[in-house]
C-alpha positions in Angstrom: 0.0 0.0 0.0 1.0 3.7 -0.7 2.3 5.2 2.5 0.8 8.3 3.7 0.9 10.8 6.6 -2.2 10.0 8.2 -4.1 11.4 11.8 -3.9 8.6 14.3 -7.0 8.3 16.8 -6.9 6.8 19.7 -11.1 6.5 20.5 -10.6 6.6 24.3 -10.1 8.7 27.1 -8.3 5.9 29.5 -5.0 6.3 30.4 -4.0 2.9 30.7 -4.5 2.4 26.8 -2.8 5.6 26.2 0.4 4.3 27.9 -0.1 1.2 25.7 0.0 2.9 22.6 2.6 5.3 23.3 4.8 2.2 23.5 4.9 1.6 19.8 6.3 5.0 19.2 3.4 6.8 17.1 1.8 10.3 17.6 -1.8 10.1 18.2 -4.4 11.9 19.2 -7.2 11.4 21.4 -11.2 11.1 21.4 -13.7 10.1 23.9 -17.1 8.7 22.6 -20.0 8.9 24.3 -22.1 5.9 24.0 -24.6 3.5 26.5 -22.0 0.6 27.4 -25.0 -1.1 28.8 -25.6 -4.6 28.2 -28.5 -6.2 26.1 -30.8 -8.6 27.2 -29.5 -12.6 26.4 -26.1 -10.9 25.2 -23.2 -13.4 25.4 -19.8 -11.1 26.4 -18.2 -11.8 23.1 -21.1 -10.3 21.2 -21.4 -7.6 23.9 -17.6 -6.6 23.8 -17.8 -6.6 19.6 -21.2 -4.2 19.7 -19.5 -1.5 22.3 -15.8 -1.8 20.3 -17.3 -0.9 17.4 -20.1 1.3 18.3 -17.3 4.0 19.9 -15.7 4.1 16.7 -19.5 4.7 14.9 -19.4 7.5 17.5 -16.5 9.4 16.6 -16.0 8.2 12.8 -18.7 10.9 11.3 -16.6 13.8 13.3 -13.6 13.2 11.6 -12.0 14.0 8.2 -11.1 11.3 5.6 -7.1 10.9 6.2 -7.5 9.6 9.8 -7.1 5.7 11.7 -9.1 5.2 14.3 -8.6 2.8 17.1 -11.1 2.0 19.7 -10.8 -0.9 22.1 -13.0 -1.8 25.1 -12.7 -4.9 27.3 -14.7 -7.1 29.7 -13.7 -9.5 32.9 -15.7 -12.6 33.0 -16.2 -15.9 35.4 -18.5 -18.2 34.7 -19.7 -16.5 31.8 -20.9 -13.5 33.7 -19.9 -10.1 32.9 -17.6 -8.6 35.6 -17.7 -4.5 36.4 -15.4 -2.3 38.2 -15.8 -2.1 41.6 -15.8 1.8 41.8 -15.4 1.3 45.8 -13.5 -0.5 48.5 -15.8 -2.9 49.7 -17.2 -3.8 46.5 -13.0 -5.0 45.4 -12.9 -6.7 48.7 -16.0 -8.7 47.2 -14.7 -9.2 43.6 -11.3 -10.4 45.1 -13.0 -12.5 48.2 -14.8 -14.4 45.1 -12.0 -15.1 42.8 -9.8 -16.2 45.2 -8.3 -19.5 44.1 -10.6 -19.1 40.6 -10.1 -18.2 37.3 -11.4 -15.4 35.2 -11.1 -14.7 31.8 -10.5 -10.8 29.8 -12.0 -10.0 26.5 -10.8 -7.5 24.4 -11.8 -6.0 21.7 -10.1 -4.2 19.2 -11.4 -2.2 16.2 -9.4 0.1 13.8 -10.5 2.1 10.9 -9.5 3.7 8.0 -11.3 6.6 7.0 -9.5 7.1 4.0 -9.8 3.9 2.2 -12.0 2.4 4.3 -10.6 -0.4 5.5 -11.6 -1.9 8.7 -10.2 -4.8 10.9 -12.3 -6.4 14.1 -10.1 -8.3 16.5 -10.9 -10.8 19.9 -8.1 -11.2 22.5 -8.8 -13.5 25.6 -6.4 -13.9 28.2 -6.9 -15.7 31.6 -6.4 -15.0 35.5 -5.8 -17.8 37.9 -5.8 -16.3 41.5 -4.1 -17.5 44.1 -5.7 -18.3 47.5 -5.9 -15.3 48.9 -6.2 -14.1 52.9 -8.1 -11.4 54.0 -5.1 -9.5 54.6 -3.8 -9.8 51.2 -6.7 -8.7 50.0 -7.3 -5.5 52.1 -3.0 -4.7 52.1 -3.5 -5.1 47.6 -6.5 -2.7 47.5 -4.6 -0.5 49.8 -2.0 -0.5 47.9 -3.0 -0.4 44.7 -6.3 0.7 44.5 -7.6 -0.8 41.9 -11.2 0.6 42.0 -11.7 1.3 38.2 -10.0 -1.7 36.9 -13.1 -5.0 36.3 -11.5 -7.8 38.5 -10.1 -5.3 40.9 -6.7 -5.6 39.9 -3.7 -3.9 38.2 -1.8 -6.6 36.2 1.2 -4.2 35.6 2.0 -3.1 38.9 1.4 -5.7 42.4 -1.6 -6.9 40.7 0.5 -10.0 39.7 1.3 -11.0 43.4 -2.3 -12.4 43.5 -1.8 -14.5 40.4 -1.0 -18.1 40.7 -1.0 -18.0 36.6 -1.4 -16.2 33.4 -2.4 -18.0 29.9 -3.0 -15.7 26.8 -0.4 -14.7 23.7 -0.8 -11.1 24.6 -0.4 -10.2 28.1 -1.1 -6.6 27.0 -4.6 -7.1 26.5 -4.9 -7.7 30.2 -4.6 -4.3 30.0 -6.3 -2.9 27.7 -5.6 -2.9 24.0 -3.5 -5.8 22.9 -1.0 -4.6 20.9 -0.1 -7.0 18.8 -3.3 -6.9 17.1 -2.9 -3.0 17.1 0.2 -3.8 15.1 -1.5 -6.0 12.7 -4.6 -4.3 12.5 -3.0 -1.0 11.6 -1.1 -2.9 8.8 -3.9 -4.3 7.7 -5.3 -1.0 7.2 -2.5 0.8 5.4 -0.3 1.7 9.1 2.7 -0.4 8.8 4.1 1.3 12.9 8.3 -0.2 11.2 7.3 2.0 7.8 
């Protein structure tokens, strides 16, 4: 494909996908869209987690000009094929955590990029898994402490202590624990006409 100076978009206001991005070296800008991230009734998560992806960059894509690549991500925590939120407060992570203790839970993420220019357009599922050690009381309340992991679903931060609750990790991108998996960025954007080497 012809290479061309394009606007990159990042369709998302977090900062933890932000750090991510700024790892493969490429100036970007940011949106936020403003959608219902509400659930639908008999929804599995991986049709959930494909609607939302796709329905931020729907959002944003009719505000921008035709030499721009959008990128919009958004991820679910499940266990036993229940959707699980943030906790927003302290006693609700003491829950989350009290309950996965010793389980497993599973990450979705979704990845959608978009370009507006030829439109091309690339949907992508990561899945990566969380098995939790048994965990004490004490652990639990001395990790929320610490970390305070009150807007992360599963009530965790794998990229700082987060990991001291782990007993293992199985996925081929650990980066979409956290938010946008970027090896799928990379290929996504190739596939595109963003080649992040070129």
């Amino acid at each position: 494909m012809t290479f061309m100076i394009q606007k990159l978009i990042l369709g998302s206001s977090s900062k933890y996908r932000q750090n991510l991005l700024n790892r493969l070296g490429l100036t970007f800008t940011t949106r936020s869209p403003n959608i219902d991230e509400g659930q639908l009734e008999n929804e599995t998560p991986e049709q959930y987690i494909e609607r939302i992806t796709k329905a931020k960059a729907l959002a944003l894509k009719n505000t921008l000009d035709n030499n721009c690549i959008l990128i919009t991500s958004d991820q679910c925590a499940t266990f036993n094929g229940e959707i699980i939120g943030k906790p927003h407060t302290r006693d609700n992570a003491i829950k989350q955590l009290k309950r996965f203790s010793g389980q497993k839970i599973e990450f979705l993420t979704g990845l959608y990029v978009v370009n507006t220019h030829n439109q091309l357009d690339r949907y992508s599922l990561s899945t990566y898994s969380v098995t939790f050690r048994e965990l004490t009381e004490r652990e639990i309340q001395r990790y929320i402490e610490i970390d305070s992991p009150l807007d992360c679903a599963g009530s965790f931060k794998c990229e700082s202590l987060g990991v001291a609750l782990f007993k293992q990790m199985e996925g081929y991108d650990p980066t979409s624990l956290e938010g946008l998996p970027l090896i799928e960025t990379c290929n996504s954007l190739r596939a595109v006409g963003l080649n992040p080497l070129a």
